[in-house]
N, C-alpha and C positions, 0 to 999 in steps of 0.2 A: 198465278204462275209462281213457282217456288224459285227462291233467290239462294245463289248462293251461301254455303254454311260456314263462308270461313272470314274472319272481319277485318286482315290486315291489306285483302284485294277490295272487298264492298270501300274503303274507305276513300280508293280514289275517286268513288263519285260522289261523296259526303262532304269531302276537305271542307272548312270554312276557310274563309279567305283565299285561295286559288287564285290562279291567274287567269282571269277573265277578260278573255280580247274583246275590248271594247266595240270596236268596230272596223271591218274589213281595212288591213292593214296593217293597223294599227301594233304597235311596240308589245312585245308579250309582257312589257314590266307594267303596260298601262292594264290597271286593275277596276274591277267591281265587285268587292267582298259579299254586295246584298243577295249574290246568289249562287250556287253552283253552277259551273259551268257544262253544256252538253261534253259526253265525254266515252268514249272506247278507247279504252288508255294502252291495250294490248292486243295481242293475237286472239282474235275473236271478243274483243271485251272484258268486262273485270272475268277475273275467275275464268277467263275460258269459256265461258255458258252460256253465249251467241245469241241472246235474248235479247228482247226490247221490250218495253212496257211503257209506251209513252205517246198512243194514240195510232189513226191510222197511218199505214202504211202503200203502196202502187200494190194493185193488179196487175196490171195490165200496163204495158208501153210501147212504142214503135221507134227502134233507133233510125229508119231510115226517113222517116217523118218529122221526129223530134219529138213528138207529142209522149211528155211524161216526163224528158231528158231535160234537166236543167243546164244542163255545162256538159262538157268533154274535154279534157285537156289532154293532149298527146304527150306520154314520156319516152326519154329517148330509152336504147338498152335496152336490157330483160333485170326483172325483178319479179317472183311472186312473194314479197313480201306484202303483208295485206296494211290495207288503210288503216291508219291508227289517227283517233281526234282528239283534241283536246280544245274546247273553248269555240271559236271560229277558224280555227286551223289544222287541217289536215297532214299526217306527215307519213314516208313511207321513205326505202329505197330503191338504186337500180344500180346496175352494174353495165358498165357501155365498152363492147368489145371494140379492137379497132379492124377486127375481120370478118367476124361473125356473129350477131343477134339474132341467129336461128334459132325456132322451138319448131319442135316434132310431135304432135298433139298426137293421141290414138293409143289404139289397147295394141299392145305390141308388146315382146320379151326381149325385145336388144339391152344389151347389157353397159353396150360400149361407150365411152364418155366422146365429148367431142373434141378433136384434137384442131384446138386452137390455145397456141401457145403466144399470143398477140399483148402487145399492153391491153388492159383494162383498168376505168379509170371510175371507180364506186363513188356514187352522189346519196347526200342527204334532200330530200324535198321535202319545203313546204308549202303546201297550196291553201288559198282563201276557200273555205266551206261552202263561201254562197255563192262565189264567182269562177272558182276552179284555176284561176292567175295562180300563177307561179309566185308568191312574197318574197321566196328566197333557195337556194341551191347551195350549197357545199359539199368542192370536192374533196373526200375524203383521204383519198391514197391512190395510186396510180402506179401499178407495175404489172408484170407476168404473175396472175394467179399462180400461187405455191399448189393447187391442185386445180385439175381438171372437174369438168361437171357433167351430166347427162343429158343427153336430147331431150329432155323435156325440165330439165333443170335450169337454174341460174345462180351466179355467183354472190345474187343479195335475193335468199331465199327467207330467212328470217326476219318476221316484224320487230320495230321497234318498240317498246317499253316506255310509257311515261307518269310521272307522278305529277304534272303539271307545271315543273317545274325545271325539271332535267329529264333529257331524254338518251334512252340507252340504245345501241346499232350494234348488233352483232353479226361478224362478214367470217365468223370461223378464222380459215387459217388470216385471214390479212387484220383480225385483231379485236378488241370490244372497245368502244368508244362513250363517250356522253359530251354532250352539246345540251348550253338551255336553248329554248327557245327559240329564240331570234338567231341559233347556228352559230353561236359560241365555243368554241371547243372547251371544256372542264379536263378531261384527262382521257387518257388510250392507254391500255393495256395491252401484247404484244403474249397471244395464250399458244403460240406453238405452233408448226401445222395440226392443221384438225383433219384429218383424212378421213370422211366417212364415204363409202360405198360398199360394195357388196364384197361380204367378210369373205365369201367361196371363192372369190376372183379378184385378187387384191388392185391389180391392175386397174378395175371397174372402178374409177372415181365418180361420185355424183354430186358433190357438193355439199356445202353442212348447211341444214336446216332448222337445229332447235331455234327457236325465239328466247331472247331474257325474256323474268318476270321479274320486278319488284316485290320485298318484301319488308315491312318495315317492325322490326323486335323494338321495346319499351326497355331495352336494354342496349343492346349492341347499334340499335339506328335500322336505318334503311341499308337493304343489300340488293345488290343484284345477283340472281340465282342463273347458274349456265350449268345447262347438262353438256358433257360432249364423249359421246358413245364412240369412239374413233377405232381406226384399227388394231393399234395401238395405245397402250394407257386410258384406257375411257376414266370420265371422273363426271363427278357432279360437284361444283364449288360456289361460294358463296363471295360476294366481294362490297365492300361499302361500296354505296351508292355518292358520297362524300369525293370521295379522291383516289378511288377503282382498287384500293391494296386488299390482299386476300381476307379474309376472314377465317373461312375452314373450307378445306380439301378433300372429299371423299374418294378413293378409289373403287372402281367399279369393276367387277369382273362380267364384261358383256363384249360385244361386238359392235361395227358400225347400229345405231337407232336415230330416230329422224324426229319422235316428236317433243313436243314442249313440254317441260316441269308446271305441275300444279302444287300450288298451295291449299292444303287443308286443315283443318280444328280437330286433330286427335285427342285420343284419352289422356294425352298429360301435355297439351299445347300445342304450336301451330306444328306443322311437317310435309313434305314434301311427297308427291307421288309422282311418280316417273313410269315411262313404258319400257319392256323388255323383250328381250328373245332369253337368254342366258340369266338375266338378272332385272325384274320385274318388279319392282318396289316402293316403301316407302323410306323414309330418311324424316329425325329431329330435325327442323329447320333452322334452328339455331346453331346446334353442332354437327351436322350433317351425320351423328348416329344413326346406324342404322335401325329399323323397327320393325319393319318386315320384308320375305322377298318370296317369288312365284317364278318358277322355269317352268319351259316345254309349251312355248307358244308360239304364232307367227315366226318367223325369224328375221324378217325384213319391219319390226316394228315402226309406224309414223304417225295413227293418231294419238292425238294429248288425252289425260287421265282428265274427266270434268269430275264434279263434285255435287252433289244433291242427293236428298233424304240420308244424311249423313250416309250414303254409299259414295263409291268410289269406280265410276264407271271407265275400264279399260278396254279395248278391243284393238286386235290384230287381224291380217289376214296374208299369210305368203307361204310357199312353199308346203302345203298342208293345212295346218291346223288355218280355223274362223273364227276365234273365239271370241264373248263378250263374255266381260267378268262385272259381276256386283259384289265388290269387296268394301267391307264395312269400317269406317274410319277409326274404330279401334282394335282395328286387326293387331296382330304382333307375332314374331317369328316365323318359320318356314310355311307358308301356306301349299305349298305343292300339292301334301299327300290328302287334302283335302278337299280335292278339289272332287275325288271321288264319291263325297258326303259334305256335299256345303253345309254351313252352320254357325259355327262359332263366329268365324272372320269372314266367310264369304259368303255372300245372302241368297245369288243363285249366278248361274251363268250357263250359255247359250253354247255350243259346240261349233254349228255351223253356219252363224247369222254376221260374222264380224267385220270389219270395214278393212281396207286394205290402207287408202291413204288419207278419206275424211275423217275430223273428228266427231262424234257423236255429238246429240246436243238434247237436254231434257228441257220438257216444254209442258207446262199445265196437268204434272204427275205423267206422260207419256216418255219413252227413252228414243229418239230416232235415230237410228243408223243408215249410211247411204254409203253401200258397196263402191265398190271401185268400176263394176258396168252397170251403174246407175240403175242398181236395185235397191229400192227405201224398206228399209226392213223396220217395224214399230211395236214396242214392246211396254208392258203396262212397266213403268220405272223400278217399281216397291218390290212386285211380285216374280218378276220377267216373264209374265203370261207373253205370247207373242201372238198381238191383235193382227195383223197380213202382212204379207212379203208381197209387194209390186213391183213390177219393170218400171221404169219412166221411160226407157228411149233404150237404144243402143249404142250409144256413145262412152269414154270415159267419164269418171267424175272423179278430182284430184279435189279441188277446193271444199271446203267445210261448209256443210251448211248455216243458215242463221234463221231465229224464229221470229214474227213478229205480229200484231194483229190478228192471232188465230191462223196464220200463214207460214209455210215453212218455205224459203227460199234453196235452190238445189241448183248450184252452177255446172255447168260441164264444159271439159273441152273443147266440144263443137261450137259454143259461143251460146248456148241456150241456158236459160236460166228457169226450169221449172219452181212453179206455182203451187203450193198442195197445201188444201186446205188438211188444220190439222186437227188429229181427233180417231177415234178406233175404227174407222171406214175411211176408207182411199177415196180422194176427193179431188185430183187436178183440176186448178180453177183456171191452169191460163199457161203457156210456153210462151217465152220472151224472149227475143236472142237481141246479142250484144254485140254482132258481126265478128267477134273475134274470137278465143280461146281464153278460160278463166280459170287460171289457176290458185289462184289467192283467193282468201273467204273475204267477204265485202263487211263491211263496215255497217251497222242502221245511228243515227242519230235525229232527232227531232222530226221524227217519221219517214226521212229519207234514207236510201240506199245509196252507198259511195262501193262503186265497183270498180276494180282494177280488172283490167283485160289486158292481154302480151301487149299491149300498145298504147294502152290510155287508162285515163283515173275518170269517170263521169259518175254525178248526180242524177238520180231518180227518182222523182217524186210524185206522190199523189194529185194528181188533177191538174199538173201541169199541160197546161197547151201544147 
């Protein structure tokens, strides 16, 4: 299975010495250097690339049984920020209205945000891995949201970011945060309102979604990177990881965009690639220069740029254009007019196969894309031959998929979690549901699955009773 190309994300599951939780409970300062700890440090894992490689993983489960279900913990609120681990500890957040924790599942065009103007009061959790207990909770901030969100949104939409050591929250307009471990607060930054929703209808608030990443330069230190596409002023900035002060500031000329910065190994060192409608690109990661940029795509952009075979996998889908780009890591300047004769910077791309809100995820040289009405669309990575287009169902699919065991996991709204074996013939092995609605991509570690559903965090593992 090919691993990420880029070494400042691989590293957070290399660390020597890390903080390794000894055992359920236990203090995150209490250590065991002799080995890395299990770890999905970000949104979808290192680099974004939603993979596992570390034995088998479930088939098959029955949540009304239990059989396969190791834990279930109920969180209050709405959050689809997805399971982030590190060590024995699980961390994620929510946001708890005090009028409304409604979500509105389904393919639908309503535009309109929900008008609940109530305090709401954002928590940090962290739950035991093996047991699913609660260790610890921190309320973070507590007032009337500076912005409204959409029916199928929430106000802790972005995953947390960890180096093992500090952990980064980002809630948009109510601020960026880090906390170690044991829910320490380190320092808060105060970034503005961040108004992202629908650029055509300024009214239409949805909520901000990018996720931080961590990034650590041999110069400057560790940064936390925030994209924020807003309706106003978008930027992409960089801030130490140390005590939250800026670094560098890029101004972006785009519109509200929804998904997460990736870190990649370009032709003269690390750099950033971001999604776009207006402005589609990449950025020096050090100095947020820019290095190259792409218009005239989706315009509601939300999945994240992944990284493999030193390509640069983007896809949009709204308002028109589907596209999926294989843009090459030492692209540079305007790639637009190129797009008519890939080549140089861009390897190929797809017109009409592109995802709306999952991110894509490469798996064993395959590229997989899973539309937004849960059609898996599969393409050779390297070449973009395009081995089948399959329906799974009729439902939505917001959450990202993740691969694991020769298995591609595929949540949807309706609470089902398809099974599909992976490989250049369509092969569902199994439909699971989860009784609830999944909007957040799940978590794999030490061959289990941590899935977050509108209601709860549960464990699912192989050959559990």
């Amino acid at each position: 299975m090919p691993q990420p190309s880029f070494n400042s994300l691989r590293a957070f599951l290399t660390l020597a010495c890390v903080l390794l939780i000894s055992h359920p409970g236990a203090s995150a300062q209490e250590q065991d250097s002799s080995e890395a700890p299990a770890a999905w440090p970000m949104f979808r894992g290192a680099g974004a690339a939603g993979t596992y490689d570390g034995g088998p993983t479930a088939t098959t489960w029955d949540i009304e049984t239990g059989a396969g279900i190791e834990w279930s913990t109920e969180i209050p609120g709405l959050g689809h920020s997805s399971p982030v681990v590190w060590g024995d500890r699980i961390f994620f957040t929510t946001a708890i209205s005090a009028d409304d924790n409604s979500l509105l599942p389904g393919l639908y065009g309503d535009i309109a945000p929900v008008d609940d103007e109530s305090i709401h009061e954002w928590r940090l959790y962290c739950l035991d891995r093996h047991t699913g207990q609660v260790l610890w909770q921190h309320s973070i901030v507590s007032r009337v949201p500076r912005t409204l969100r959409h029916t199928k949104s929430t106000h802790a939409n972005p995953s947390v970011a960890t180096d093992g050591e500090t952990l980064v929250a980002m809630f948009g307009s109510e601020g960026l945060y880090a906390y170690d471990l044991d829910g320490n607060e380190q320092w808060q930054r105060d970034l503005g309102v961040l108004d992202q929703g629908f650029f055509a209808v300024p009214e239409a608030q949805w909520g901000y979604s990018s996720s931080p990443i961590l990034f650590e330069d041999s110069v400057l230190g560790q940064m936390v990177i925030v994209q924020a596409d807003i309706q106003d002023g978008s930027f992409l900035a960089a801030y130490s990881l140390a005590d939250g002060e800026e670094v560098w500031k890029t101004n972006r000329a785009d519109v509200p965009t929804f998904g997460t910065p990736a870190i990649y190994e370009g032709s003269n060192g690390p750099a950033i690639a971001v999604n776009g409608y207006r402005h589609m690109g990449g950025y020096d990661a050090r100095t947020g220069a820019e290095l190259w940029r792409m218009e005239g795509t989706g315009d509601i952009p939300t999945p994240t740029p992944i990284i493999a075979n030193d390509l640069i996998y983007i896809t949009n889908a709204h308002g028109g254009p589907a596209p999926v780009y294989a843009i090459r890591t030492s692209a540079t300047g305007d790639l637009t007019e190129e797009l008519a004769n890939p080549g140089e910077n861009i390897a190929w791309f797809s017109e009409n196969d592109g995802a709306y809100m999952a991110t894509p995820l490469v798996y064993d040289g395959l590229l997989y894309v899973v539309r937004h009405n849960s059609i898996l669309v599969v393409f050779d990575a390297v070449t973009g031959e395009r081995h089948y287009r399959e329906r799974l169902g009729g439902g939505a699919t917001t959450a990202s998929p993740v691969a694991a065991d020769v298995k591609l996991y595929i949540p949807t709204e309706d609470g089902e979690i398809f099974v599909v074996k992976t490989g250049r013939e369509f092969e569902l092995l199994a439909t699971n549901s989860v009784a609830e609605p999944v909007f957040a991509s799940p978590a794999i570690v030490e061959g289990k699955l941590v899935v977050r559903t509108s209601q709860r965090v549960l464990s699912i593992a192989e050959g559990k009773p």
